[in-house]
C-alpha atoms as one frame of an Amber mdcrd trajectory, in Angstrom:
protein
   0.000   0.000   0.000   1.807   3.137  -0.833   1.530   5.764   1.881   0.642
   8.944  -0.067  -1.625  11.867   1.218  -4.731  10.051   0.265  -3.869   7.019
   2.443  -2.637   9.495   5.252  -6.278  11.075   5.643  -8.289   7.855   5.631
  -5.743   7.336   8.457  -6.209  10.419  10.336  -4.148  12.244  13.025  -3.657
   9.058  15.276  -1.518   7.895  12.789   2.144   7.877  14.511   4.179   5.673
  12.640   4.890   4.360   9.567   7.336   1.038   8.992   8.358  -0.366   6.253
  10.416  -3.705   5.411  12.186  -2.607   2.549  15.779  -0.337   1.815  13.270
   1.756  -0.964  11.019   4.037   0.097   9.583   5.329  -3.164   6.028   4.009
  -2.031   5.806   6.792   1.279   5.670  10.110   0.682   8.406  11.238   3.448
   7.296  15.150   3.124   4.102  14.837   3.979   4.983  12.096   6.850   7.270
  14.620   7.759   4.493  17.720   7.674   2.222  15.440   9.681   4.524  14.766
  12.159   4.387  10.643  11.499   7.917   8.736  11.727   8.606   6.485   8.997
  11.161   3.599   9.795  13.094   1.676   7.254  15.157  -1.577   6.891  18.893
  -0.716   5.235  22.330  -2.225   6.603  20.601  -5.526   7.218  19.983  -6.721
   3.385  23.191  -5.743   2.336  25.028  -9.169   1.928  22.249 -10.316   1.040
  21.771  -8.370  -2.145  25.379  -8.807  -3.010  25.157 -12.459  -3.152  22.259
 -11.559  -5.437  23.886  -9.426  -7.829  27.098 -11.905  -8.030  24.820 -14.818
  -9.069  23.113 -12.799 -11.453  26.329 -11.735 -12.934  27.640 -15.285 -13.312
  24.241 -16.620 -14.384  23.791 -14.700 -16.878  27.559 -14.719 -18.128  27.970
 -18.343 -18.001  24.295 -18.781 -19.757  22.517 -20.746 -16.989  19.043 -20.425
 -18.017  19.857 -21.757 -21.099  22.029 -24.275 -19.786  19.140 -25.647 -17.038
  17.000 -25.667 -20.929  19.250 -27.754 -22.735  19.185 -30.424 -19.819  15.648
 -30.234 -19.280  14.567 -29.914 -22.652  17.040 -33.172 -24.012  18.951 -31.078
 -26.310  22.062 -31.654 -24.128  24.118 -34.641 -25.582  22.971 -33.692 -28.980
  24.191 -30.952 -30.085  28.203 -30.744 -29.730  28.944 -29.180 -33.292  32.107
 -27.874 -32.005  33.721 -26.663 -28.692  32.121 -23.605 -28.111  28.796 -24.749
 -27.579  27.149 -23.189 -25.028  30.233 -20.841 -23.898  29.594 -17.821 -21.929
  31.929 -15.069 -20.503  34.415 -15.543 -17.504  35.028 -12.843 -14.718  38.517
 -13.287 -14.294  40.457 -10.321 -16.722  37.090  -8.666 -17.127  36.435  -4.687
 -16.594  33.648  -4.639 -13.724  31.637  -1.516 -13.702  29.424  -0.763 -10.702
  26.873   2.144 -10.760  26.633   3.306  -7.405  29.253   2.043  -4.954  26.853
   2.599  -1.680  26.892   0.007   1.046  25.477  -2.692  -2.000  27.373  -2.053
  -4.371  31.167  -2.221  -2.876  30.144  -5.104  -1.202  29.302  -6.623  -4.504
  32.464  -4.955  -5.834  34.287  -7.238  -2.650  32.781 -10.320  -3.645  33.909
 -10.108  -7.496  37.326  -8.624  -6.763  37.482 -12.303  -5.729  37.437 -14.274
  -9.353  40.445 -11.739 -10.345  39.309  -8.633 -12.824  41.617  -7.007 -14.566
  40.243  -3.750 -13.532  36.637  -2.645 -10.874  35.014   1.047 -12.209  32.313
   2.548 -10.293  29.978   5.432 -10.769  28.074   7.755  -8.738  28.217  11.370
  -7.063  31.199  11.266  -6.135  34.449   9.159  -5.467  34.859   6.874  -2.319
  37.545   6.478   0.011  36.517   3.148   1.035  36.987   2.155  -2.771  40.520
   2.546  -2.408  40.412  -0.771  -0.339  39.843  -2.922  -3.625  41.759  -0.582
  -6.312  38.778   0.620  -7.582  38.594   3.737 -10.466  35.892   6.380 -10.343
  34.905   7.371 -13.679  31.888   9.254 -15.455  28.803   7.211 -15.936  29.778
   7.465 -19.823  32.804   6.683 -19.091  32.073   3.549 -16.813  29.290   2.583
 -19.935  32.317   2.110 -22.554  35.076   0.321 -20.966  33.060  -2.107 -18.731
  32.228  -6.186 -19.489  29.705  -6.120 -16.945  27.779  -2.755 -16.000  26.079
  -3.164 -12.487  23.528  -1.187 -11.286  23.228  -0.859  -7.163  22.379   2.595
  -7.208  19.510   4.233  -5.321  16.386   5.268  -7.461  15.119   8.293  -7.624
  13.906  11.579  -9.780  16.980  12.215 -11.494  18.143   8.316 -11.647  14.818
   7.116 -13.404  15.319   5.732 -16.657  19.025   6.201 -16.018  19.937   3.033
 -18.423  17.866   3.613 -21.852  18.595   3.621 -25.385  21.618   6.110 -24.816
  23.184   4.052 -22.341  23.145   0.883 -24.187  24.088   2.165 -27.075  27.709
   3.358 -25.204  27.826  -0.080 -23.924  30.438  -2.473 -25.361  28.316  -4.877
 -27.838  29.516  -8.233 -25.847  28.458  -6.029 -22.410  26.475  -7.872 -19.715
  24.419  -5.791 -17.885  22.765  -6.215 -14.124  20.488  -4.302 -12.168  19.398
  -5.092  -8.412  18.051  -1.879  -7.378  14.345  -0.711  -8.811  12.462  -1.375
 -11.732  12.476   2.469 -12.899  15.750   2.301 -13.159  15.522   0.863 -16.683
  13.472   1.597 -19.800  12.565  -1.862 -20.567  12.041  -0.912 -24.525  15.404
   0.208 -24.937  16.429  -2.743 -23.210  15.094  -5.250 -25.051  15.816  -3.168
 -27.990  18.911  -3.491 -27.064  18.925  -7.156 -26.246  17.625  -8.574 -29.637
  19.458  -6.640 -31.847  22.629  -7.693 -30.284  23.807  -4.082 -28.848  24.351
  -5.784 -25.539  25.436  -9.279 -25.305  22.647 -10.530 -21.981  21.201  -8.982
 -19.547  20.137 -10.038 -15.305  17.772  -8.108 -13.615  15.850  -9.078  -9.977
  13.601  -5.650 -10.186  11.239  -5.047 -13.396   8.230  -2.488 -13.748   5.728
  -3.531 -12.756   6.072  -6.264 -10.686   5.456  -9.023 -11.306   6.271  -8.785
 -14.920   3.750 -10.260 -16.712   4.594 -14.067 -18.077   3.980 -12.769 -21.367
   5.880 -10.248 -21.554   7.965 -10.158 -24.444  11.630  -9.515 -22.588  10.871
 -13.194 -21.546  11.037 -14.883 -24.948  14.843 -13.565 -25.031  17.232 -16.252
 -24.534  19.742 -13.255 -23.239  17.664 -12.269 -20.355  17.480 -13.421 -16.871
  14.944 -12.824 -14.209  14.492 -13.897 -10.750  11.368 -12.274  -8.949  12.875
  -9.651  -6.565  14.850 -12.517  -4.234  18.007  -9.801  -3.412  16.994  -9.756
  -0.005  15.417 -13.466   0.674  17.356 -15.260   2.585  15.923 -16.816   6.363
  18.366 -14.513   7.957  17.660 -11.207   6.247  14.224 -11.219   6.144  13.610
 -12.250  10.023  16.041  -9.280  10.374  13.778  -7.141   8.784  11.070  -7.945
  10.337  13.046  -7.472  13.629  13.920  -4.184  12.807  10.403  -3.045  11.213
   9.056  -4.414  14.264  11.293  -1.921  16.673  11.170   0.936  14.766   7.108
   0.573  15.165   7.640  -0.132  18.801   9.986   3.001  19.028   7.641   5.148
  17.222   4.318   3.912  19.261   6.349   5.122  22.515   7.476   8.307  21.562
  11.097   6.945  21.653  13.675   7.821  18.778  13.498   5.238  15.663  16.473
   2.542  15.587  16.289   2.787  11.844  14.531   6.411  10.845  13.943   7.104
   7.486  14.364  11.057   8.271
């Protein structure tokens, strides 16, 4: 239920907390929480790791062609097709150029887990450079910049006005042509035309996402007849321990907020 003005009346004035088990909080509209004098609590640090794993195992999925590989067993076609050696080949990690859009508390620890399989080189984006990316030898670099040397362009960014629709038909156009790209933040982040523009006329080489608009994306929706394209349904933070850790945490803040007491987590 998105918390908007609307849903803030039928509430009324006894209304003294809002909590909400997610990192985004594009669905409450903090001014007028603010105005009204309602505390909004929200769930980040805890998902973290969580959402890294994600992002890693969409990168190698989709690199080392899984869906299609779990196809060819499933379907039979494995054991009879073996024209030559390079069937079903994907792309390795190791000597790569990693790009990472948005090197917040996701995205260097996704940046951590892949410095692991040995990249040539880790780029990042965002508003500005980070000491902490020092730690893995990491290079700032314009967005544009980051969009024409990378093999795999990450997205862990945080969504909002200026970020919506970051990665459309510009941005995949600067993309390298055997690119892979991954997003684990929101949805709006991406202009799904351009992206499956992009996908079946070979301008990028495959594509991972966990977040589409809307969600659920509709079976038949047409980025799901690409071979190219990977989609799990919004799993970045699933995991037993994460998710009772949200809950935890939504749980306190609502506590917190019910007593008058400051917010563990406050969204403002």
């Amino acid at each position: 239920m998105p918390i908007i003005k609307e849903t803030l009346d039928i509430f009324g004035p006894q209304l003294k907390v809002v909590g909400t088990m997610s990192v985004g909080l594009e669905h409450i509209d903090l001014v007028e929480c603010q105005k009204r004098g309602v505390k909004v609590g929200y769930t980040p640090n805890v998902l973290t790791e969580s959402v890294a794993e994600v992002a890693v195992t969409l990168t190698l999925a989709t690199a080392r062609r899984l869906e299609e590989a779990f196809q060819a067993v499933r379907s039979g076609v494995w054991g009879t097709k073996w024209e030559n050696a390079l069937w079903m080949t994907g792309k390795q990690i190791f000597g790569s150029v990693i790009g990472i859009v948005g090197l917040g508390r996701i995205g260097i620890a996704t940046a951590k887990r892949l410095a692991a399989f040995q990249p040539a080189k880790i780029v990042y984006t965002g508003n500005s450079p980070k000491v902490y990316a020092e730690d893995i030898g990491a290079v700032f670099l314009s967005f544009e910049e980051l969009l024409e040397v990378s093999d795999y362009v990450i997205a862990t960014c945080s969504i909002n006005e200026t970020s919506k629709g970051l990665f459309g038909a510009e941005a995949f156009k600067r993309m390298k042509p055997s690119a892979i790209f991954i997003n684990v933040t929101r949805g709006a982040l991406v202009d799904q035309e351009a992206l499956y523009d992009a996908l079946s006329n070979n301008k990028i080489a495959a594509a991972g996402l966990d977040v589409t608009t809307p969600e659920p994306l509709p079976p038949d929706h047409k980025l799901l007849s690409l071979r190219n394209f990977i989609l799990t349904p919004h799993i970045g933070s699933a995991t037993t321990a994460t998710r009772n850790a949200m809950c935890e945490l939504t749980v306190d803040n609502i506590l917190a907020g019910l007593s008058n007491q400051p917010l563990p987590s406050p969204a403002f």
